[in-house]
N, C-alpha and C positions, 0 to 999 in steps of 0.2 A: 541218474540223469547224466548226460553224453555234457562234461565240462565246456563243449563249445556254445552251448545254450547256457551255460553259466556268465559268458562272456556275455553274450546277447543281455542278460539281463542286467549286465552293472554298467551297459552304456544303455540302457534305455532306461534304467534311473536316474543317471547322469544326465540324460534328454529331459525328463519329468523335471527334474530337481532346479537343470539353469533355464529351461523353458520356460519357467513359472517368474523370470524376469524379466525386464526392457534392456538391462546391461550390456554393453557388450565385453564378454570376458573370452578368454582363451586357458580352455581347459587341459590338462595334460591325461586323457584319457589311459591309465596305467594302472597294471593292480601292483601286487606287492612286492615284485619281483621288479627292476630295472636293472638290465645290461648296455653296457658298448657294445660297437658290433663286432669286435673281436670276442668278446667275452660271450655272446650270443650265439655265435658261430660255431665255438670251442662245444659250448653247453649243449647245443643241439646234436654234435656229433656224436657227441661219449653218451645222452640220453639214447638216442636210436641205435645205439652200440656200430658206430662208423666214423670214429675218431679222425677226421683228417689233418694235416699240416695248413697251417694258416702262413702263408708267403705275405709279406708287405711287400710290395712295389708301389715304382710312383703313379701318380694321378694318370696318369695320361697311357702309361700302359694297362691299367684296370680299364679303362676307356676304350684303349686299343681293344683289347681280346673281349670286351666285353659284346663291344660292334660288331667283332669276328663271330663268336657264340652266337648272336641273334640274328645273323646273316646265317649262316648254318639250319638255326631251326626255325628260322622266320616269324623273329619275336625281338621285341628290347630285353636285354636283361640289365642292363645298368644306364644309366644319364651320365653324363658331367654332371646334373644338379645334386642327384641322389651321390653321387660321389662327393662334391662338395661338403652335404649337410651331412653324411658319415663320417667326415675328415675334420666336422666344425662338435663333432660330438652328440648332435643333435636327437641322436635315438635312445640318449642315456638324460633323465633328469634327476634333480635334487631335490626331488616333492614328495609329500605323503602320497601313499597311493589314493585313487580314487574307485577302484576298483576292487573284488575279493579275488579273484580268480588269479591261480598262479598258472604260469604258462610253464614249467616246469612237470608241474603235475598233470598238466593237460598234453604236453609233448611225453611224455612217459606211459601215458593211457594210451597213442597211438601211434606208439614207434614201430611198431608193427608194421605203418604202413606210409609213414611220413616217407617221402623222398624216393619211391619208388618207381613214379610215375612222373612223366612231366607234362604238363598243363601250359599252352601258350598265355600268356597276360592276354595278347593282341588280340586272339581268337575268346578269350572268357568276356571281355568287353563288347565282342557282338553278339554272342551266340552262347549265354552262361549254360544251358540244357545240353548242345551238341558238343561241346569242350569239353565236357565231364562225360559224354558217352563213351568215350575208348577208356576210360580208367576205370 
């Protein structure tokens, strides 16, 4: 079975599971694995066998070229906000997982073909069937 459907099923027991109360809690949907996004970046390259160099620059020029790149392809690729919460740590927690699925083993099953293609955000938000047709 295709580990992306593994995924599906440990946030839809996670739906099942805090469904079933009136609370309002804020879950940290994550399986076993948690990275930064340096360390994310890094792991995804050497998985797909396409190790690149990780540059730190400041805020404001990830910003810069980020706007630059999405004018080019006619797409957002990066926020100030999403740079913010990158900056404040926020893709990385200190919680048991809630999740089985490791995304290592699921980026290793399709390195083949991760990162081949590019997908607009802007265009999968209106049209998810015609975005996925040229790939």
């Amino acid at each position: 079975m295709d580990r992306l459907l593994s995924w599906i099923d440990d946030l839809a027991s996670l739906a099942v599971e805090y469904g079933k109360t009136r609370d309002d809690v804020i879950v940290n949907a994550i399986g076993p694995e948690t990275f930064t996004y340096r360390e994310l970046a890094r792991r995804i390259g050497e998985l797909i066998g396409t190790p690149r160099p990780i540059v730190s620059v400041p805020p404001w020029l990830g910003c810069l070229v980020g706007w630059f790149l999405g004018v080019l392809v006619g797409d957002v690729m990066i926020t100030r906000e999403e740079i913010k919460g990158l900056m404040a740590d926020l893709l990385h927690v200190d919680l048991p997982p809630t999740g089985k699925t490791m995304l290592t083993e699921w980026v290793k099953s399709h390195a083949d073909v991760l990162g081949r293609k590019y997908t607009s955000e802007l265009a999968r938000r209106k049209d998810r069937t015609s975005a996925y047709a040229s790939n």
